[in-house]
One Martini backbone bead per residue (centre of mass of N, CA, C, O) as a GRO file, in nm:
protein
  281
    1UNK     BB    1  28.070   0.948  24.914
    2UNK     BB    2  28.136   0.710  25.141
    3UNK     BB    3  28.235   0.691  25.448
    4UNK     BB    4  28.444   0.452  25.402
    5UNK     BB    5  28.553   0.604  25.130
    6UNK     BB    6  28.675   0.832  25.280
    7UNK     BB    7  28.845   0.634  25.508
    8UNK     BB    8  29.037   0.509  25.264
    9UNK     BB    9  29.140   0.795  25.146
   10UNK     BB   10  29.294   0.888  25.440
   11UNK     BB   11  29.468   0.593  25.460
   12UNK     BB   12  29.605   0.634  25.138
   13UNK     BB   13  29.784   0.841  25.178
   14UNK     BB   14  30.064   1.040  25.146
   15UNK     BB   15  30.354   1.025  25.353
   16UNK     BB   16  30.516   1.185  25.633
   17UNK     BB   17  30.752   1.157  25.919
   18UNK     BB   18  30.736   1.422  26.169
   19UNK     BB   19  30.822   1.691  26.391
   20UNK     BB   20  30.612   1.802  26.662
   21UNK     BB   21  30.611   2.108  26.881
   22UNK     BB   22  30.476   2.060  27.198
   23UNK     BB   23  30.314   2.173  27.476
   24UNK     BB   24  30.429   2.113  27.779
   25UNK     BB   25  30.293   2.100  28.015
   26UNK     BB   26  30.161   2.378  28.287
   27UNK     BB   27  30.104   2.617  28.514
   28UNK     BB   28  30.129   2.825  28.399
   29UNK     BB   29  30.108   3.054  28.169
   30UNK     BB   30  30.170   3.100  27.846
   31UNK     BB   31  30.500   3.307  27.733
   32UNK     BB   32  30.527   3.536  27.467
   33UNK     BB   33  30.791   3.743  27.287
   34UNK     BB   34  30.759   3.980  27.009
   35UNK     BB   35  31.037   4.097  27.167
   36UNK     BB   36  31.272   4.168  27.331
   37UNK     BB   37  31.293   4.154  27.635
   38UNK     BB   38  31.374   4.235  27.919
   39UNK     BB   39  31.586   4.223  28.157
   40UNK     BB   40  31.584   3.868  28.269
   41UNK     BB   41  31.404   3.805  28.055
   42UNK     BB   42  31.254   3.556  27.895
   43UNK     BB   43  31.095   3.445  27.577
   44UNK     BB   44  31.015   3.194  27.749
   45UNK     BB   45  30.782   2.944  27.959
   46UNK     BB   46  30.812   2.774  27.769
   47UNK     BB   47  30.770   2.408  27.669
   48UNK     BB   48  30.803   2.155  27.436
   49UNK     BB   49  30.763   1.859  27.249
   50UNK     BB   50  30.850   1.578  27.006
   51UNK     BB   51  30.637   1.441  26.775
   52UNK     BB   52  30.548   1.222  26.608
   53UNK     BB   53  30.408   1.227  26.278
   54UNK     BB   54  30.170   1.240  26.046
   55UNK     BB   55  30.175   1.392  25.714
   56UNK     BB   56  29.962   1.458  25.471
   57UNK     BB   57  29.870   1.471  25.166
   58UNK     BB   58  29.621   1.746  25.039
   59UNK     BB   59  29.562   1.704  24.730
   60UNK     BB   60  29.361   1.469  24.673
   61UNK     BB   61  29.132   1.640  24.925
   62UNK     BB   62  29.104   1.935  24.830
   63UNK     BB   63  28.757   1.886  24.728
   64UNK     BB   64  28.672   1.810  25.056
   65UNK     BB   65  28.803   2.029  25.203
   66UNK     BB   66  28.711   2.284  25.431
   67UNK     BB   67  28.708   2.544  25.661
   68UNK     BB   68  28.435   2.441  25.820
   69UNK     BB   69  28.526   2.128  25.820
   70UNK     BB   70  28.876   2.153  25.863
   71UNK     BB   71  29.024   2.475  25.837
   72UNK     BB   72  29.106   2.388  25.540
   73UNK     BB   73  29.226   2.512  25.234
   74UNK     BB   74  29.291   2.483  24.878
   75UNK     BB   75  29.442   2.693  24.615
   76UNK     BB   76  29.419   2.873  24.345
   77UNK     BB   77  29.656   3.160  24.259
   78UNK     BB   78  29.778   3.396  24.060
   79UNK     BB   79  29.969   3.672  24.113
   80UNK     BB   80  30.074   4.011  24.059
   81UNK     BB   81  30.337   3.990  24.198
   82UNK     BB   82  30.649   4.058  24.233
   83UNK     BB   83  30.697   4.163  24.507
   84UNK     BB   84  30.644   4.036  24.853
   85UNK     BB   85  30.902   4.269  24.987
   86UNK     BB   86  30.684   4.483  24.931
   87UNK     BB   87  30.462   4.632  25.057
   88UNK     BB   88  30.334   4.867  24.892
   89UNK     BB   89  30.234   4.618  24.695
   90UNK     BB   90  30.079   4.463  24.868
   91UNK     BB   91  29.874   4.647  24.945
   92UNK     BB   92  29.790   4.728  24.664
   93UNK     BB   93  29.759   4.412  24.481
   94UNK     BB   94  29.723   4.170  24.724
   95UNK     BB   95  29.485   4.246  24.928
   96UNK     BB   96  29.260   4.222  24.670
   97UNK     BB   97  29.275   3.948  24.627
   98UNK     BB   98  29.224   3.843  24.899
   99UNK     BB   99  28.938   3.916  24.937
  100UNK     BB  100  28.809   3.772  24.699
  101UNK     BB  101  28.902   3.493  24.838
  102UNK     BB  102  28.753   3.520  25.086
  103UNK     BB  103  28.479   3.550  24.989
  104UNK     BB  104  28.428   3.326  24.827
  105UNK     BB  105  28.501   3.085  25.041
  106UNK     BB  106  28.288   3.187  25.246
  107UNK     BB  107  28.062   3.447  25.183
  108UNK     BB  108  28.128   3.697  25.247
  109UNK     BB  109  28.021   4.080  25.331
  110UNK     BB  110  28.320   4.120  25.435
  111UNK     BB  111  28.699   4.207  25.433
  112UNK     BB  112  28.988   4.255  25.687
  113UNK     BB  113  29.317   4.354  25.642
  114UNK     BB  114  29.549   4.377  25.875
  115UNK     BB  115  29.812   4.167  25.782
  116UNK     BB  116  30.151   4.080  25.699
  117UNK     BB  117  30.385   3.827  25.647
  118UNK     BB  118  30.730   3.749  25.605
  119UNK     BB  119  30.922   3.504  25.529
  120UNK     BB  120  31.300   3.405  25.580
  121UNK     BB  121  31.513   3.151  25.596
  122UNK     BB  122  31.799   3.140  25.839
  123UNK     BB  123  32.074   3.089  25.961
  124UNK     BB  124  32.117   3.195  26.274
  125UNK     BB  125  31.843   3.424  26.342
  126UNK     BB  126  31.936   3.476  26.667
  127UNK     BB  127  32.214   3.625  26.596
  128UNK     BB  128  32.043   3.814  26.477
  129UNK     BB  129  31.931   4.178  26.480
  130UNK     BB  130  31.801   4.152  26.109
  131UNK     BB  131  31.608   3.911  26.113
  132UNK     BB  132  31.402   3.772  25.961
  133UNK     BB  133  31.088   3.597  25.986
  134UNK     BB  134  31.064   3.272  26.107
  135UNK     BB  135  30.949   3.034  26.129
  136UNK     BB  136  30.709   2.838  26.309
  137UNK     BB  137  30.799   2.537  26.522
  138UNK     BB  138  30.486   2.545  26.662
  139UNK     BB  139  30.223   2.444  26.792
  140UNK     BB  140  29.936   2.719  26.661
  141UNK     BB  141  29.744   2.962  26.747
  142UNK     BB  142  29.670   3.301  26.678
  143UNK     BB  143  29.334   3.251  26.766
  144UNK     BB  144  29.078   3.259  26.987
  145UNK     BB  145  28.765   3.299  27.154
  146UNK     BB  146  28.884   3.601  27.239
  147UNK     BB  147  29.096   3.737  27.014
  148UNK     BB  148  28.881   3.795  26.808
  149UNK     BB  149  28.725   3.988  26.861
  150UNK     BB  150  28.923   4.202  26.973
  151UNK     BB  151  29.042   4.283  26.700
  152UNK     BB  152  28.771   4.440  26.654
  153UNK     BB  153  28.814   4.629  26.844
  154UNK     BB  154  29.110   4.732  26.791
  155UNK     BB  155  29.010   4.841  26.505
  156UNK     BB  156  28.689   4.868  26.504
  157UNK     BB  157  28.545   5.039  26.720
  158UNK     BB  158  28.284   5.150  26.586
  159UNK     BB  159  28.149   4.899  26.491
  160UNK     BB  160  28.212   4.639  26.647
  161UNK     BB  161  27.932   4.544  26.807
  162UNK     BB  162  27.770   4.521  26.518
  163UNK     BB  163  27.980   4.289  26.415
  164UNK     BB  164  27.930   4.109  26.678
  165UNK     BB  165  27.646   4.018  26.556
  166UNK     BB  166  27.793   3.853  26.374
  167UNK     BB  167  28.013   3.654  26.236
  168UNK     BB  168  28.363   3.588  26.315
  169UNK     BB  169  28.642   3.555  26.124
  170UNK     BB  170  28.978   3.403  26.102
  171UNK     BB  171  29.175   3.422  25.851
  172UNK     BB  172  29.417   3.298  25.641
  173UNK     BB  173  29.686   3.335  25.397
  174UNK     BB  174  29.910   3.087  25.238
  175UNK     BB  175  30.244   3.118  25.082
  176UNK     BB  176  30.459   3.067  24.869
  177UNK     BB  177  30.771   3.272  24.657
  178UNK     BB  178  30.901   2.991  24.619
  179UNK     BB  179  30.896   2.730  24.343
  180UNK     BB  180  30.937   2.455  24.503
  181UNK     BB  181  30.822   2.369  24.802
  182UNK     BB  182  31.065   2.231  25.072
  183UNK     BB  183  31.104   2.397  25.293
  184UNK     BB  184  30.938   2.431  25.564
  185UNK     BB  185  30.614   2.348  25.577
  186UNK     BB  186  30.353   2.363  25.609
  187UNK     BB  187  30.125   2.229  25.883
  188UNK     BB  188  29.822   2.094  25.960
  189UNK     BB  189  29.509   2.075  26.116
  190UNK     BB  190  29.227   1.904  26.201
  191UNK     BB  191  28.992   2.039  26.341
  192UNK     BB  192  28.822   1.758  26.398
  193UNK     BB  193  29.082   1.647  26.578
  194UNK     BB  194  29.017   1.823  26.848
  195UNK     BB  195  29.016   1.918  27.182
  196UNK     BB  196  28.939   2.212  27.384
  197UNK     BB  197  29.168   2.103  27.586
  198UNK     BB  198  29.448   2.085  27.385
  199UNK     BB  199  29.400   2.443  27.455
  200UNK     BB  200  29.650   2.694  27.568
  201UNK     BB  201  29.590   2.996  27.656
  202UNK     BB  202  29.840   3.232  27.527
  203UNK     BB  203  30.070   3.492  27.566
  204UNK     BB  204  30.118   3.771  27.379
  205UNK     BB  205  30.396   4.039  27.371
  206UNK     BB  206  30.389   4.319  27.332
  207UNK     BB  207  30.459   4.684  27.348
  208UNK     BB  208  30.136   4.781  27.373
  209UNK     BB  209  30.030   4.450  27.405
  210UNK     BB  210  29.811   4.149  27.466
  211UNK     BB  211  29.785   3.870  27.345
  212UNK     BB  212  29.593   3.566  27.186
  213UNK     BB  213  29.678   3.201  27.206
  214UNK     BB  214  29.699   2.877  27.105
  215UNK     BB  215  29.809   2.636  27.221
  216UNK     BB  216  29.921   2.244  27.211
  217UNK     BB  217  29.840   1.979  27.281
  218UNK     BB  218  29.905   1.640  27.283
  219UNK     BB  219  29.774   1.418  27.008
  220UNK     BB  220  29.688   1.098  26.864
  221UNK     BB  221  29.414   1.236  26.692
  222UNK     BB  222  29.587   1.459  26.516
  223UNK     BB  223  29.554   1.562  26.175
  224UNK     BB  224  29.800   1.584  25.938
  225UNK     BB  225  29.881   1.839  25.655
  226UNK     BB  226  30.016   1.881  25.333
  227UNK     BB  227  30.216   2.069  25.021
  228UNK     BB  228  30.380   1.926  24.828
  229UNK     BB  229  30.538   2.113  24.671
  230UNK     BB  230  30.473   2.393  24.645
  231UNK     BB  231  30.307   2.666  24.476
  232UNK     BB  232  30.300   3.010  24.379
  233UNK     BB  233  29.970   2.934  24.275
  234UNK     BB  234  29.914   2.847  24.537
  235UNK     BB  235  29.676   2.826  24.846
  236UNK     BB  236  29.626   2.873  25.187
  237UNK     BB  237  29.333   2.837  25.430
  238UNK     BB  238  29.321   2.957  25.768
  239UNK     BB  239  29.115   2.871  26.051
  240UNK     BB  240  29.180   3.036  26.354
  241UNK     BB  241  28.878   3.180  26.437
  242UNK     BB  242  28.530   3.142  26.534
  243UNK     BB  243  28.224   3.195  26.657
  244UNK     BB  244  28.078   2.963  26.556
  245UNK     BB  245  27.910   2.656  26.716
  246UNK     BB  246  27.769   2.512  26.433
  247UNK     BB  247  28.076   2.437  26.331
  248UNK     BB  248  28.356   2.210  26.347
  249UNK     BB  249  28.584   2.435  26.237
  250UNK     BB  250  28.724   2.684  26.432
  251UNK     BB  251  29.043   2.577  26.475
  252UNK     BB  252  29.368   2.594  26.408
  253UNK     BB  253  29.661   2.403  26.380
  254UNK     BB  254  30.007   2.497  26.334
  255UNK     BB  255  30.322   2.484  26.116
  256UNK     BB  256  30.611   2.377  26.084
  257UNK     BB  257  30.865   2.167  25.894
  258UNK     BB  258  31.046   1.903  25.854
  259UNK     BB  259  31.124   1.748  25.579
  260UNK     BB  260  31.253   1.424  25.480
  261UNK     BB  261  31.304   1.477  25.192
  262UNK     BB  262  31.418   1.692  25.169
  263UNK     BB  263  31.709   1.864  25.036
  264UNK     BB  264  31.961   1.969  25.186
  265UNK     BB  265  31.976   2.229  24.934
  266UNK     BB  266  31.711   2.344  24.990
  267UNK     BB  267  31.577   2.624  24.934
  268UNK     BB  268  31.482   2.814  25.119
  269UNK     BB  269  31.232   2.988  25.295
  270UNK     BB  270  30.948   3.193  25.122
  271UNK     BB  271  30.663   3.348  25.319
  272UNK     BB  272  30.325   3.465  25.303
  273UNK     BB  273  30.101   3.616  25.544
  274UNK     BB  274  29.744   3.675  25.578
  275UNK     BB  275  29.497   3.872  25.737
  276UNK     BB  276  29.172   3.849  25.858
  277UNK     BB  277  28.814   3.985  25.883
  278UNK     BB  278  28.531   3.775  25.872
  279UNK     BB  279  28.206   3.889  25.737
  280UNK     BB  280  27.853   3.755  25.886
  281UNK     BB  281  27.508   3.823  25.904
   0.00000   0.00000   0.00000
């Protein structure tokens, strides 16, 4: 396909257009708290902002959109998990499947699962004290090009200098647990519509430890899609950060978002996503 045919194909997806949560410029670093913060403590100093976007359907483009190329892939995949609020199955199950699947699509000669989320989206779930993980709804990066390294210190101490002697990326896998799904959809961006600008590297603040995000600053350039109505045997491929600066795309930003689609009754959003540190000689 010629690119003006990839240009024409890309014209002509269909799409919704909805709201991205985008982080409005400021002067200090951007902080959240994985946590109730101390008394007097806000769970964040930063402040987002609303922009209508596109958001294009992307399984039309599904064959040509690769993780290296555009930072997220769609695949196919039936899984054997029975519960995947099950801790103990999906560890036991579901890691050994992921494992597989991030092997494939890298290329990777080892696939390190460190943890992952299940989210089951409820109404007020912030006046609730043990509500369930929920949808994230503002536009941002899990891993930076300096958090993603220091994973592998903290994971693999022993190994990790000798590890980060080649490529290492960090890959996400998700998924919907009920599907079709219409509520709060995942949605991407093509990792080469961003420009390394529009990322503001902040704090992620646990109880032992600060994490490092990317925020992320609007631009009318940046190119968003999503997989309507996902089915519980698809998986989105979803890569954080990757060490290599020799391909197109190395961090991926993401969110959820309200589909104006989706009818008022759509069945609440549940979904796993399985975190990776993918290793390549």
């Amino acid at each position: 396909m010629t690119l003006q045919e990839n240009l024409d194909v890309l014209a002509n997806l269909s799409h919704v257009v909805a709201d991205m949560n985008y982080l409005v410029p400021m002067v200090e670093r951007p902080r959240n708290y994985a946590y109730d913060p101390p008394a007097g403590v806000s769970r964040t100093n930063a402040e987002h902002e609303a922009h209508a976007v596109k958001i294009s359907d992307a399984r039309p483009i599904a064959g040509q959109v690769s993780l290296d190329a555009n930072g997220f892939s769609l695949i196919d995949h039936r899984s054997a998990v029975k519960d995947f609020f099950d801790d103990e199955e999906v560890r036991r199950v579901y890691y050994p499947e992921i494992e597989r699947i991030v092997k494939e699509a890298t290329g990777a000669y080892r696939v390190h699962i460190f943890d992952h989320t299940t989210r089951r989206r409820v109404p007020d779930a912030e006046a609730q004290a043990n509500a369930p993980r929920q949808p994230v709804r503002r536009v941002h990066i899990d891993h930076t090009a300096r958090s993603g390294p220091q994973r592998v210190r903290d994971l693999l101490p022993d190994e990790a200098e000798e590890l980060l002697k080649g490529r290492v990326q960090v890959v996400n896998v998700w998924r919907p647990i009920k599907g079709p799904l219409l509520d709060s959809p995942l949605a991407v961006c093509d990792a080469t519509s961003i420009r390394f600008e529009d990322l503001v590297p902040s704090d992620l603040v646990y109880q032992h430890r600060v994490g490092e995000t990317y925020s992320v600053k609007y631009s009318p350039d940046h190119r968003w899609y999503y997989v309507p109505r996902m089915r519980t045997d698809e998986a989105l491929l979803l890569k954080c950060s990757d060490t290599s600066a020799g391909v197109p795309a190395r961090f991926t930003p993401h969110s959820a978002f309200t589909d104006p689609t989706a009818p008022l009754d759509a069945p609440p959003r549940e979904s796993i996503e399985v975190r990776t540190l993918v290793f390549h000689r």
